[in-house]
Structures are given as C-alpha cells and as structure tokens.
C-alpha positions in Angstrom: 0.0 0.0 0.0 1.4 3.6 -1.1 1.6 6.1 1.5 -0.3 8.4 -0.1 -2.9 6.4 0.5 -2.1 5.4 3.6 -1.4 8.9 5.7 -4.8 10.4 4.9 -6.4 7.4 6.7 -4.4 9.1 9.6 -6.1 12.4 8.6 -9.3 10.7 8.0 -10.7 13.1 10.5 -10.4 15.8 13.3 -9.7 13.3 16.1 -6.6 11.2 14.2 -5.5 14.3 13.1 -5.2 15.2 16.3 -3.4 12.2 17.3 -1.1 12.5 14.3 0.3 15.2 15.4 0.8 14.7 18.6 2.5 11.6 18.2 4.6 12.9 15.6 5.9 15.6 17.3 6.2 13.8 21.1 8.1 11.0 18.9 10.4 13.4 17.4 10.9 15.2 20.4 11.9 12.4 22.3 14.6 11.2 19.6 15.7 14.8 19.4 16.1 15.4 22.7 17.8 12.2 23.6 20.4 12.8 20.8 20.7 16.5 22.6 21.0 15.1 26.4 23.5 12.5 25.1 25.6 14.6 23.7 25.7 17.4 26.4 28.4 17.4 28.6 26.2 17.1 32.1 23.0 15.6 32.5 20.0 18.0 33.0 17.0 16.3 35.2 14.5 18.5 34.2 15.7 17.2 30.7 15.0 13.7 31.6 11.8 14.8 33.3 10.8 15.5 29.4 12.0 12.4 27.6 11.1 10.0 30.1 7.3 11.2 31.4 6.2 14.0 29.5 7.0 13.4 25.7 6.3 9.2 26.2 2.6 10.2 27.9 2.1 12.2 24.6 3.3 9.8 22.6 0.5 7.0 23.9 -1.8 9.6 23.7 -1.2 10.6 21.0 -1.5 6.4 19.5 -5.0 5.8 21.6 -6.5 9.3 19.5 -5.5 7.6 16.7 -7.0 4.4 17.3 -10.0 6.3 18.4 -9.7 7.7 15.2 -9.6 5.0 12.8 -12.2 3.1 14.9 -14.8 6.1 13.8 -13.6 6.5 10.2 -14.5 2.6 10.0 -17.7 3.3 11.3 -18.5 6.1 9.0 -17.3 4.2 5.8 -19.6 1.3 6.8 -22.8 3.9 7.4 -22.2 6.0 4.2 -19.8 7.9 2.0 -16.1 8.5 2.5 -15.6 11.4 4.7 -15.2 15.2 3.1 -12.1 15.4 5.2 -10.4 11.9 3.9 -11.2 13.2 0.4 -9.8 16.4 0.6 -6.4 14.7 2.3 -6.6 11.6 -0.8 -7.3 14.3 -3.5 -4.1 16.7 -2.3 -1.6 13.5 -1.9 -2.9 12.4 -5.7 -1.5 16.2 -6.6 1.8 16.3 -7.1 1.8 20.3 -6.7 0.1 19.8 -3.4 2.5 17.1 -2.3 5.2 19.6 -2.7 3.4 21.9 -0.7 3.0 19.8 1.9 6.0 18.7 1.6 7.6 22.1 2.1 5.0 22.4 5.0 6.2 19.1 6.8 10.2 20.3 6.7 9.1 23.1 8.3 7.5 21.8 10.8 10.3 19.6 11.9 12.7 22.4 11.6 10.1 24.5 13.8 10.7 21.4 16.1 14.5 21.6 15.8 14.2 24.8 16.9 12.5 24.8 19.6 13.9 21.7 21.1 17.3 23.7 20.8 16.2 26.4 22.4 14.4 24.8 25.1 17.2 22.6 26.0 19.4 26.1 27.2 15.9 26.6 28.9 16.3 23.4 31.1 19.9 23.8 31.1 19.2 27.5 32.6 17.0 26.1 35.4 18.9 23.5 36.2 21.8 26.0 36.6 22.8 27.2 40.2 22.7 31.0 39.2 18.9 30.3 38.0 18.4 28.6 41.7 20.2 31.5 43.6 19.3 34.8 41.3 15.4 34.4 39.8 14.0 34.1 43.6 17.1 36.9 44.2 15.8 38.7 47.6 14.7 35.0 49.0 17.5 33.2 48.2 20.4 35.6 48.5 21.9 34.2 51.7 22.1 30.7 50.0 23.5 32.0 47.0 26.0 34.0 48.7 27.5 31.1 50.9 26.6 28.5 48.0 28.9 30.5 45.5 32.4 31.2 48.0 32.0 27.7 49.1 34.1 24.5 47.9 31.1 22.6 46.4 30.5 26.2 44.2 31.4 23.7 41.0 28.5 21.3 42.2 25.5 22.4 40.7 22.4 23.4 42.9 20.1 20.3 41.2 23.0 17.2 42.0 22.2 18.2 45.7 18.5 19.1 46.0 16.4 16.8 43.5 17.5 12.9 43.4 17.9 11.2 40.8 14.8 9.9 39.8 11.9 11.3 37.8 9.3 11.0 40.8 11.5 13.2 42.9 12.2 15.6 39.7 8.4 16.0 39.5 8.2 16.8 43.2 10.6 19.2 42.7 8.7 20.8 40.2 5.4 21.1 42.4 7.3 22.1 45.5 9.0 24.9 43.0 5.3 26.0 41.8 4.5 26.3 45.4 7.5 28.8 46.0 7.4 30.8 43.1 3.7 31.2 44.2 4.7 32.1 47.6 7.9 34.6 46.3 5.3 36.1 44.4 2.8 37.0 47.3 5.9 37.5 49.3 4.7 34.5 51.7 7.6 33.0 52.1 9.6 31.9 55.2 12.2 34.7 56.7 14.7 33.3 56.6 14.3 30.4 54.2 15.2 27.1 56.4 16.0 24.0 54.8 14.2 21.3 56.8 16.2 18.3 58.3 13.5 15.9 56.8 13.9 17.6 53.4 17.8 16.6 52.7 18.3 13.9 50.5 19.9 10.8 51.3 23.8 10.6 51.0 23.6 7.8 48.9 21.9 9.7 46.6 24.1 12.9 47.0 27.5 13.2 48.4 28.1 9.4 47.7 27.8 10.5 44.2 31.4 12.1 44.6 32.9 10.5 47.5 33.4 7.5 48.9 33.3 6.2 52.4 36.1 4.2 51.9 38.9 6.5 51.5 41.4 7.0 54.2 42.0 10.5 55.2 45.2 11.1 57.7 45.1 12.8 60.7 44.6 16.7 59.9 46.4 19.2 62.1 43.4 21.9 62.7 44.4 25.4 64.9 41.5 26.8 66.0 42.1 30.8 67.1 40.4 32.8 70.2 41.1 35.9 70.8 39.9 37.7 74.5 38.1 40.6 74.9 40.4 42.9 76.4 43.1 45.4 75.0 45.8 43.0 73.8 43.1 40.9 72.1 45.2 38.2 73.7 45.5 35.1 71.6 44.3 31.9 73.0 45.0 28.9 70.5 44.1 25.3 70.4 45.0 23.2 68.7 43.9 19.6 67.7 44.7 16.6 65.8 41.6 15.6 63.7 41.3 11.9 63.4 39.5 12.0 60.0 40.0 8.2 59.0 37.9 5.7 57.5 38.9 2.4 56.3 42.6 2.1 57.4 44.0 0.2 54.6 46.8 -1.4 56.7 44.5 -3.0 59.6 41.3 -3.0 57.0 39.3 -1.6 59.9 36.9 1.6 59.9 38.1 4.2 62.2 38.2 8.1 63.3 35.6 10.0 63.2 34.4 7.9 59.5 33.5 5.3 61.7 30.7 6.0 61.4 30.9 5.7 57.5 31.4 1.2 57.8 28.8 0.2 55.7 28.7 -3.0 57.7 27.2 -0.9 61.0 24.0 1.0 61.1 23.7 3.8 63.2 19.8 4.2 63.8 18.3 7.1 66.4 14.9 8.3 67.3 14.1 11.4 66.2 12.9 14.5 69.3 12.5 17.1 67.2 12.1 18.4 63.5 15.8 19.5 63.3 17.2 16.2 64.7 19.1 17.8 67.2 17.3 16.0 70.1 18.1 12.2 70.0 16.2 9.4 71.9 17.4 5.9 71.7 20.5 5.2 69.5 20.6 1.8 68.5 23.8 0.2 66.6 23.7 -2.7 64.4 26.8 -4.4 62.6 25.9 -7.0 60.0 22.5 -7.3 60.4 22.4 -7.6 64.5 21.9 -5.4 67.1 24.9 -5.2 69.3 23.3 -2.2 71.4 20.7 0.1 72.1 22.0 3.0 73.7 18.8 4.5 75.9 18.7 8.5 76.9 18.4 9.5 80.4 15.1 10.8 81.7 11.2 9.5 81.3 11.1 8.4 77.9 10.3 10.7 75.2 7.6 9.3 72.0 10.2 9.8 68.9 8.5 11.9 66.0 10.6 9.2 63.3 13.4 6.7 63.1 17.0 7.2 61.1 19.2 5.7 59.6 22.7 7.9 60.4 24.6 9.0 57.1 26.9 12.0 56.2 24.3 14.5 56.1 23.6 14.5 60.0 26.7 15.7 60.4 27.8 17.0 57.3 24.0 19.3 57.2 25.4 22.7 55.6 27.9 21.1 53.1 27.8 24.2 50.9 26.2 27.2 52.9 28.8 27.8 55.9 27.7 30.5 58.0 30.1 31.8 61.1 28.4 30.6 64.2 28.7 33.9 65.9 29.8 37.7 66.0 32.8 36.1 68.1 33.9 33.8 66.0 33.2 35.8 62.8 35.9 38.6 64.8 38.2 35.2 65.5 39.3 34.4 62.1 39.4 37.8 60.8 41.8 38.2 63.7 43.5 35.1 62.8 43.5 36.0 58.9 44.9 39.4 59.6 41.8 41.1 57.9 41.4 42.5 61.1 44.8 44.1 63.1 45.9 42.0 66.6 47.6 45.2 67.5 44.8 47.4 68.0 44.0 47.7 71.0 40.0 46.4 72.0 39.7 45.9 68.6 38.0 42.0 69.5 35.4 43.6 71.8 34.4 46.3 69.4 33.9 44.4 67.1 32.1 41.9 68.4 29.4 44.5 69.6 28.8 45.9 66.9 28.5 42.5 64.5 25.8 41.8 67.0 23.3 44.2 66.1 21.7 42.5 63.3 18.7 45.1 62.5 20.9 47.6 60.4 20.1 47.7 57.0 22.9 45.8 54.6 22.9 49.0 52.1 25.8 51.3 53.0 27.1 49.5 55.9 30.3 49.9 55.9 30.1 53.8 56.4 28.1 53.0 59.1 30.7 50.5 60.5 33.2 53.2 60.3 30.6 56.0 62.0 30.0 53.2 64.6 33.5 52.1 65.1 34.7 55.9 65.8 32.2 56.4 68.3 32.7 53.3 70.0 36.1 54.1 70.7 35.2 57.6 71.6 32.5 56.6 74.3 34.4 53.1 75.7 37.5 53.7 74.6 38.6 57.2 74.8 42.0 56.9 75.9 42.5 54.7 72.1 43.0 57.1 69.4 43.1 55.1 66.6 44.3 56.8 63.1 41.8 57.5 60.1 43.5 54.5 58.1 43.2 51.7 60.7 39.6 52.7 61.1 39.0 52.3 57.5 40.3 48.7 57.0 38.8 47.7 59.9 35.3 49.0 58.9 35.6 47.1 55.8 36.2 44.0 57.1 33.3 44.3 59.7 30.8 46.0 56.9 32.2 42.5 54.7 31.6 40.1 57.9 28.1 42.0 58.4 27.4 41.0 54.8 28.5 37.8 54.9 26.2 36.5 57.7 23.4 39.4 58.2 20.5 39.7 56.1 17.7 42.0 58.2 15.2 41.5 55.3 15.3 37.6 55.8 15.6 38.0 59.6 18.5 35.6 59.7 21.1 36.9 62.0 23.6 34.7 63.5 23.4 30.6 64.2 19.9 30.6 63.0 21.7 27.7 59.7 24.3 25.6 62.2 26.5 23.0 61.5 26.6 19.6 63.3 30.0 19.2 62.1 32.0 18.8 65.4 30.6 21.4 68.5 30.0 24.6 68.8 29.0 27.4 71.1 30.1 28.1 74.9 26.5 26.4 76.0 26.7 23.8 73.4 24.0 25.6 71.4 25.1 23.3 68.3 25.7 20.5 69.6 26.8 18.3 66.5 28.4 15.4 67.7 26.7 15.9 71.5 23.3 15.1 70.6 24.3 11.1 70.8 27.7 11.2 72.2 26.5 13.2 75.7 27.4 11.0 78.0 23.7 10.4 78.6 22.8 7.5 76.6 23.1 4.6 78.2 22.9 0.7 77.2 22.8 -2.3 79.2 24.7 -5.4 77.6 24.1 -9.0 77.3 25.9 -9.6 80.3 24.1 -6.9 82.4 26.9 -4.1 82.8 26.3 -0.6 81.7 27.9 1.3 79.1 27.8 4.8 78.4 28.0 5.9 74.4 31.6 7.1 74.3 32.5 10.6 74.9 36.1 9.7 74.7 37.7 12.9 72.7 40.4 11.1 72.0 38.3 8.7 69.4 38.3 11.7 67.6 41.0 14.2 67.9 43.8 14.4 70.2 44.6 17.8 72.2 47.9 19.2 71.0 47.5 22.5 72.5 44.9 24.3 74.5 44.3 28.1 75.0 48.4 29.1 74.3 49.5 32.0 73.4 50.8 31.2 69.4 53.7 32.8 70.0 55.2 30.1 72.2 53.9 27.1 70.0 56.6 24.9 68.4 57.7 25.1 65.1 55.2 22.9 63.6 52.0 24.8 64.8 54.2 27.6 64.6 54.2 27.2 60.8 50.4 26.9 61.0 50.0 30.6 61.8 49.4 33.3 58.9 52.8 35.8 59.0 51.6 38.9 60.3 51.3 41.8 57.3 
C-alpha cells in the first residue's frame, strides 16, 4: 500500500488528526532530545523529566486518538460515504503540486521542532543551573546564594544536591517549586528560608555520588584561634589533631571520626525534634544484628521518626557555611589578619557591633566606620586610633556583616548551624553531642552498663589548649598566617 494512501487514513478526521500530530511531534521530540541530552556534557533532570514522562505520555496519547480515530472513520465508511475530510487529504496527496506543498509544509515543521527543542534545552539547562536557583527568587535566596557561590562545592550544581535522581523526585521538585514561586510572588515565604532536616536527600543519593566512604584520610592538624576581649586581644589557640579516618587500609578496619561511615554498621536514632538535634534511643547494628541500644536519660520521650545515620547528619550545611557567631566571625578575621591583633579592644568592638543584626545591609560599611569611631570615643577614649586603621577595619566588619546578616530575611547569626564537630560556649550546636552526651546509656548481654563514648580522644587528640601562638613549636608555629 502507497503512503499516499495510507497517511490520509491518519487524517481521515479531526480526532486522528489530532493524534497524528501529537505523536509525531512527542516522537520526534523524544529522539531529538535524547540525541541532545546524550551529547551534552552534564545531564539536566529537568531534561529527563521530558523524555522519560512527558513526551512518552504524549506519545501514547497521541496512538490511543488515533486508534479512536480509525475506529470512527471505520464506522462512517460502513454507514455511508467517505468522509469530506479523507477526500480532501486523498485528492491533495494524488497532486503532485500539493504534495510539494505539503512537503515544504512538513520540513518546516520539523525544523520549527528543531528549533525549539534547541532552544528549550538552554531553557532546562538555565533552570537546572545554580545562578537560576540562587538569582530568579534573588531577595529569597540571596543568603544561600552567597554562601553556596564562595563555598568549595560552588562547582557542584544546585540540582545534583537538592532533586534525586529519579523522575518522581524531579516531578516533586517541580510542584514544591510551583508552590514557592507562588509564595515569592505574594511575598509568603519563610524569613529566613530554612531547609528542613527531613527535606535533605539521602547521601547515597548525594554526596556518595562524589565521595566514597572508603577513602582513608590522615590525621589533619586543625588550629583553632580565640582571641579575648580585652586590649591585647590576647590570643588563645588550640589546637587539635583531627582523626578523620575511614577504612585504614593497613589494619582494613573503619576508624576516626568515619566510623561512622562502615557500611557493615548502622547507626539508627529516634528522632525528638524536627531539626534532629534531640536524639532518643540510639541503637547500633553491625551485619545485620543489634549489638546495642543506647537509651537517653530521663522518662522516655515518643520519637517523632526513626533514622538511619549517614553523612548529612553531620555534614547538614555542606555548601552554605555561615560563622556561628559575631565572636567567631571577629576570631578568624583576627586570625587571617583582615582584622589588626595590634589594635587595641579591637575583639570587643567588634564583636558588639556585628551583633546588632537590624541595620540595613545597604551602606554598611560607612556605618561601620561612624560606629567604630564612636565606639572608641565613648568606651575607649584613651584609644586614638588613626583614620587608616579605622577604614580597614570598617571594611572588614561592613564584609563580615554582609557575609552572615540579612535584616530583610531575619536571619542573624546561628539561625543555619552545623553539626559538624561542637559549637558554642552552651553547646548551642551541639553536632556530635546530641548522641555522644554522656547520657545515653545501654545495658549489655551480660548486664553491665555502658555509656556511648565521649572519649575525645576517638576523635581528635589535644595538641595544645588556650596558648599564646607565639610560644607554639615550630610545627604549629608554621600553621600561623605571618603577620602583614
């Protein structure tokens, strides 16, 4: 059978016309598109979203209006005539003018189609890009885009992290986004934007991706820099030796802080609170059986969920670090040199005024410099620093402001914490606390009592504690940036 008089069957009326062009076009699309994904040098998931749900359901619908189609051109052949619109279609294809034309017509369409797909592909590529993620919802997302773009996973995009891999997460993603464009629009939106605990993906679906939890790191020498507030900002240094590990690959045995990363144990804990950082009942389990459950002290507490430990409850701010506090913002500019050792009450200026958090970001550091003179003035009178030392150090405090403070969002300081290690005079993060507090309890086979370690030692080992740098051995010594 020829086709010309085969494809006006497929046009025999409105309803397989229909369906012809949509299958037509869904099928090209989907070769098109796949030829496109394949040969782009990273994957795009709203792209696959396309080619693997939306173009195939168009496709098959697209194949049923057809069959619909031909099921009522039947009928109407049987019951009478051939159809005015089947004769029109078989009297154009037996023309060979006409058969030009729509000839013509049908290499425009698919270069219409090649067109499109093109340009819709940078489309996906756009909002699958982290600048789309961080600049289109700009005033919403700014402190996330900030920290996201100075941070070491800034080559990673936003997507790898925040939609899995799948095209049922993709899809949520997509309704979850609908929902907060909606709410961005009718300026709804939470202030400041919080990333819920239950809302991270998986590791094995994210970080797992890029690392593995068999890799060996050796023990990392880490200085960590306090400076008091008095006049010498006197310099109080520890220092510690950070027992990364993992799987030792001279003894073949997990250790260090990875630990945690065997995959032959399971770390599972009941869940307090929303944020995870209250933990009931930690139970472990290595190959398959329960060695211990750990119980907290107290009446117990009904969990809100069970978990299965893996890098991201420790590892929860992997690409938006903020500093925990005005202190320790003040600390490593001290340390860094940004901000001068040598001037005198520099630490406890400083730190006051990074702790009001209601000034707007817009001109702040003429304000820091305003501020800065007349803190000295009123506190410090008998300090006269000069007009230059007041300048840089305005700088770096307008820079630390902007860094961390974001009125508009209400997010001031340790409002987005990190459980990695613990933080904060009270323990107001406590990272590695919540389990290791010397609270939970379990009671073994043979009926003694054992406490979940809180031996530092399993993780780093003291080297120095609150010294003065300057009378650290050569080794730490080395650690400390040369004064300018």
């Amino acid at each position: 059978m020829r086709y010309t008089s085969v494809l006006p069957r497929l046009w025999a009326n409105w309803i397989t016309l229909l369906g012809s062009i949509l299958a037509t076009i869904s099928g090209f699309g989907i070769i098109l598109l796949l030829v496109i994904g394949l040969s782009a040098p990273k994957g795009n998931p709203y792209l696959g979203l396309i080619v693997i749900i939306v173009l195939p359901v168009m496709f098959g619908l697209g194949l049923l209006i057809i069959g619909a189609g031909l099921q009522v051109e039947r009928r109407q052949r049987r019951e009478g005539p051939q159809d005015p619109l089947q004769a029109a279609f078989q009297a154009a294809f037996d023309n060979p003018s006409a058969r030009r034309r729509i000839l013509f017509v049908a290499v425009g369409t698919i270069a219409t189609v090649v067109l499109f797909a093109f340009a819709g592909h940078e489309t996906l590529s756009y909002m699958g890009s982290p600048k789309f993620c961080g600049t289109t919802c700009h005033e919403a997302m700014q402190p996330q885009w900030d920290t996201y773009s100075r941070s070491t996973h800034s080559n990673v995009g936003c997507v790898e992290c925040h939609i899995g891999p799948s095209a049922a997460q993709e899809i949520k993603a997509k309704w979850n986004g609908i929902h907060q464009l909606v709410s961005v629009l009718t300026s709804k939106y939470d202030r400041p934007v919080m990333a819920r605990a239950e809302q991270l993906l998986p590791a094995q679906e994210t970080c797992l991706e890029c690392h593995t939890p068999r890799r060996f790191m050796p023990d990392r020498i880490r200085l960590f820099a306090h400076y008091a507030l008095d006049k010498d900002n006197t310099p109080k240094f520890n220092a510690v030796a950070l027992r990364l590990g993992g799987l030792n690959p001279r003894t073949h045995q997990y250790q260090g802080i990875h630990w945690h990363a065997n995959p032959d144990n399971q770390v599972k804990f009941e869940l307090l609170d929303r944020e995870r950082n209250r933990v009931g009942k930690v139970t472990l389990i290595t190959k398959g059986q329960t060695v211990a459950e750990y119980l907290p002290a107290g009446a117990p507490q009904k969990p809100i969920g069970v978990r299965t430990m893996d890098c991201i409850d420790c590892h929860n701010r992997p690409a938006h670090m903020f500093d925990f506090s005005p202190k320790s913002a003040v600390d490593r500019a001290l340390f860094g040199g940004a901000l001068d050792p040598k001037m005198p009450f520099i630490a406890e200026v400083s730190v006051g005024l990074l702790a009001q958090t209601k000034a707007p970001r817009e001109g702040a550091e003429a304000r820091f410099r305003t501020e800065l003179a007349a803190a000295y003035q009123g506190g410090h009178p008998e300090v006269k620093p000069d007009s230059e030392a007041l300048d840089k150090a305005a700088n770096t405090l307008a820079r630390l402001y902007l860094l961390n403070v974001y009125p508009a969002q209400n997010l001031g300081w340790n409002q987005h914490h990190s459980n990695t290690g613990h933080t904060g005079e009270g323990l107001e993060n406590p990272g590695c606390f919540r389990c290791h507090d010397n609270q939970h309890v379990a009671t073994l086979a043979d009926g003694r009592k054992k406490k979940l370690s809180q031996d530092c030692d399993s993780c780093h080992t003291g080297l120095a504690f609150d010294e003065d740098p300057a009378k650290f051995d050569d080794t730490l010594a080395a650690m400390v940036p040369a004064a300018n």
